[in-house]
C-alpha positions in Angstrom: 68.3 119.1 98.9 67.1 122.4 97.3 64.2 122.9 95.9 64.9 125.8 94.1 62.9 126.4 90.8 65.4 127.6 87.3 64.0 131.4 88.1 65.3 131.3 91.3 68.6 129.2 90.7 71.4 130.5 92.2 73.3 131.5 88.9 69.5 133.6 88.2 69.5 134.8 91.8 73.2 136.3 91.7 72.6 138.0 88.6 70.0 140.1 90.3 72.2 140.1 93.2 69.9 138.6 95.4 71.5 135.3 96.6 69.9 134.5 100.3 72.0 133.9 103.6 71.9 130.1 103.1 72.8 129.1 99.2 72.2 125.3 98.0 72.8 124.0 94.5 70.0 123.4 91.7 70.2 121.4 88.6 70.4 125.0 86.6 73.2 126.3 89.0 75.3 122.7 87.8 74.4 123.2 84.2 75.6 126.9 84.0 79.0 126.0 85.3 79.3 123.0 82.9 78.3 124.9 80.1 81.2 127.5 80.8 84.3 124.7 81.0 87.4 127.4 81.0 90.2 126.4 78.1 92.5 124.6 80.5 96.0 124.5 79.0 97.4 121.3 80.1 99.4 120.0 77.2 102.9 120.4 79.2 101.5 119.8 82.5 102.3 116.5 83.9 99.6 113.8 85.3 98.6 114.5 88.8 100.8 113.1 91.5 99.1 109.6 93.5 98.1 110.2 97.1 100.2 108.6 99.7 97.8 106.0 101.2 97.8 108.2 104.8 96.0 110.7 102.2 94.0 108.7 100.5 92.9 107.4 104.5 91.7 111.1 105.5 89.6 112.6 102.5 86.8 110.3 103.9 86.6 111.2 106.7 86.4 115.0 105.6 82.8 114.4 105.5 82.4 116.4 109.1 80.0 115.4 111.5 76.7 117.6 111.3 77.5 119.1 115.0 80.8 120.4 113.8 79.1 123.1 111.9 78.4 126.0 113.6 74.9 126.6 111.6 73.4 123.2 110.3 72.0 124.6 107.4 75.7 125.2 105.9 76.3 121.8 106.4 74.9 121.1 102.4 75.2 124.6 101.4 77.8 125.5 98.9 80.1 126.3 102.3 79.5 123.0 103.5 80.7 119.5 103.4 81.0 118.8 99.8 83.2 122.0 99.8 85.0 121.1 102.4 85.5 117.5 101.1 86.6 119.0 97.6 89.2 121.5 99.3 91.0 119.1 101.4 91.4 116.5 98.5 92.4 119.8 96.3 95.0 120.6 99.3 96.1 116.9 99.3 97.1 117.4 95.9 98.9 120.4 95.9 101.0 118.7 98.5 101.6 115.8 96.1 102.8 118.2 93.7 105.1 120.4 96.1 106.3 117.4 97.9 105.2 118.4 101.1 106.5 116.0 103.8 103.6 113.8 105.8 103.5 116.1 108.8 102.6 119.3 106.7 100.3 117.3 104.4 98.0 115.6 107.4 97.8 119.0 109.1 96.6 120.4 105.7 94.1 118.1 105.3 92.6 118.8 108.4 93.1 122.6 108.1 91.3 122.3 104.9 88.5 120.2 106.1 87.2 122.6 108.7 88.3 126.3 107.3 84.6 126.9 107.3 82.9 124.8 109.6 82.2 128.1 112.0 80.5 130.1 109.0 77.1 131.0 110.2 76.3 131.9 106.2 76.8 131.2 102.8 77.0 135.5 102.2 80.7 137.8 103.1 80.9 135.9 106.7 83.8 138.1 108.2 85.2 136.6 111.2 84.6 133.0 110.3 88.3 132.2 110.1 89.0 133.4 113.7 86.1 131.6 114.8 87.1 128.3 112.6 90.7 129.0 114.4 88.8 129.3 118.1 86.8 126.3 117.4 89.7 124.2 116.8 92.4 124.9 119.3 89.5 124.4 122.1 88.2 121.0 119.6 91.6 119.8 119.2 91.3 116.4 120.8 88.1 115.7 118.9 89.4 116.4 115.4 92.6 114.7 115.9 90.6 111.5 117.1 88.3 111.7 114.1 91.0 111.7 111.8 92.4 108.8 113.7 95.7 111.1 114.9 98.0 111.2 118.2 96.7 113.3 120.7 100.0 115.1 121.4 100.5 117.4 118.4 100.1 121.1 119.4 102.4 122.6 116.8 99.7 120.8 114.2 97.1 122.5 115.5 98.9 125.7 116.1 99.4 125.5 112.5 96.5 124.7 111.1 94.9 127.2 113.2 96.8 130.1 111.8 95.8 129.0 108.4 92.2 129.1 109.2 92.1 132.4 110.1 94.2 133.6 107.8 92.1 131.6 104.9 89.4 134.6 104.6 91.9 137.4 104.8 93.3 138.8 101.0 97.1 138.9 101.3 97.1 142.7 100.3 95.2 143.3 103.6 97.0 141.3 105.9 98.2 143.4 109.3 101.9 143.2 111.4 100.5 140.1 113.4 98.9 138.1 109.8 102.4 138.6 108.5 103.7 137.1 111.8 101.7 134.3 111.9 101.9 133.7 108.5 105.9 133.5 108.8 105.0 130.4 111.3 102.5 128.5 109.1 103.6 129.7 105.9 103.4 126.7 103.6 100.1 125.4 104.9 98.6 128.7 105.0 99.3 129.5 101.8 98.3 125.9 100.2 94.8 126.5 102.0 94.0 129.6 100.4 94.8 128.1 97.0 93.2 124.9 97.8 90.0 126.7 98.3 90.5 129.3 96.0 90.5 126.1 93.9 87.1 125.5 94.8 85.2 128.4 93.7 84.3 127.1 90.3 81.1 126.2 91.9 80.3 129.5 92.3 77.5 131.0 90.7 79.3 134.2 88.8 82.5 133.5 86.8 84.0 136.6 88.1 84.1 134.6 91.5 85.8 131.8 89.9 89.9 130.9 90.9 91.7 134.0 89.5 96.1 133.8 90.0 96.4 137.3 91.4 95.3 136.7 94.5 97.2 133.5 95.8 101.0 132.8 96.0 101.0 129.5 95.3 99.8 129.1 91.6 98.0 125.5 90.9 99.0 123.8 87.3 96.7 124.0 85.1 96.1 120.0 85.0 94.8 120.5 88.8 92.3 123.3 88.2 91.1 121.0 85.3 90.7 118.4 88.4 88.8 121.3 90.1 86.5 122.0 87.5 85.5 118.9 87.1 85.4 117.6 90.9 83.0 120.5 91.0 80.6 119.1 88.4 80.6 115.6 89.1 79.6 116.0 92.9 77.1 118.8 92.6 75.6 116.6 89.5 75.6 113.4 92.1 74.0 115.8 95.0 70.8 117.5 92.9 70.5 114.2 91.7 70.0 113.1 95.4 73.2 111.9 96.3 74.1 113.2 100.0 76.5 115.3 100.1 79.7 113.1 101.5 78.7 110.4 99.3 78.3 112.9 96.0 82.6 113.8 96.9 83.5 110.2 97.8 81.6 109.0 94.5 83.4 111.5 92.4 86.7 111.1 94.2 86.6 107.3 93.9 85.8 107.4 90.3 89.4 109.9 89.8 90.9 107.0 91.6 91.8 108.9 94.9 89.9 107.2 97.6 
């Protein structure tokens, strides 16, 4: 837990642009974004899809074992595993809602729950994508039996590989070999980046927060609703005291989804 006094929150520390290496959530932080709820328009949206029970299986066990992290301090940071935990049930949804067949959807779950597990900090990491994307094609047999999954699946890997390391990079700056690789993960690539795109409303600047221009794949606005509020109800639950798997499970049992 933090122990951060309101002068040194992180919404006060990034307005003086002086947010540290490693960045937990305060009580001020979790205030600051409830106090600015966007105007979500969701009047012609339809009610979020149910999760096929494989889903609804897996976003528990998106709560990554501490040894998975490449720096344990990230692994309660605003990087760490409630943000990983709130992606991958983001991603599961956006599945649901493009009708994404099981294959696609179980690899981008798992994509989503370790895109950041290599970061070393909570700051501009470069490189943690490749490294996520290293990590995993030599972890392979380990993820796949934490998520209870056949050990013979290389082209799930392959794939969610490629969208880990292609997860940090802004599709204006992709090179030749980002656009080849994308062309072979296409559809989980680009779900990642919007499922964690998703995911910045914890941030503590609302310039950081999810912003259409730079994703391909646009959410509904009933599912950055979801977001918003998945982002307040765990990060209340975890400066409350609430570890951080149990803050996401709490909030993602009360929405019905585990």
């Amino acid at each position: 837990m933090s122990t951060t006094v309101p002068g040194d929150s992180l919404v006060a520390l990034a307005e003086r642009k002086q947010l540290p290496r490693h960045q937990y959530m305060d009580a001020t932080t979790v205030r600051w974004i409830t106090a600015h709820r966007p105007s979500f328009r969701t009047a012609r949206d339809p009610e979020l899809p149910a999760l096929r029970p494989f889903a609804r299986r897996l976003l528990p066990l998106t709560g990554l074992p501490l040894t998975w992290y490449a720096e344990p301090r990230l692994a309660d940071s605003i990087h760490g595993v409630r943000h990983a935990m709130r992606t991958a049930a983001l991603a599961a949804l956006l599945a649901e809602t493009r009708k994404l067949g099981t294959e696609e959807t179980v690899t981008l779950i798992v994509a989503a729950a370790v895109h950041d597990c290599r970061r070393e900090h909570d700051q501009d990491d470069r490189g943690h994508g490749e490294r996520g994307a290293r990590w995993l094609l030599r972890s392979a047999a380990m993820v796949l039996e934490h998520f209870g999954l056949p050990n013979n699946q290389p082209e799930r890997i392959r794939q969610a590989a490629v969208a880990i390391r292609l997860h940090e990079i802004p599709y204006a700056e992709f090179t030749p070999v980002d656009e080849t690789d994308h062309a072979t993960a296409r559809t989980v690539s680009d779900l990642l980046k919007t499922a964690d795109a998703l995911d910045r409303y914890r941030l503590p600047k609302l310039k950081w927060w999810p912003d259409d221009r730079f994703v391909r794949v646009v959410a509904p606005d009933r599912l950055k609703e979801f977001a918003f509020d998945l982002v307040v109800r765990s990060e209340s639950a975890y400066v409350a005291g609430i570890g951080s798997t149990e803050s996401v499970i709490t909030a993602l049992t009360d929405r019905g989804l585990v």
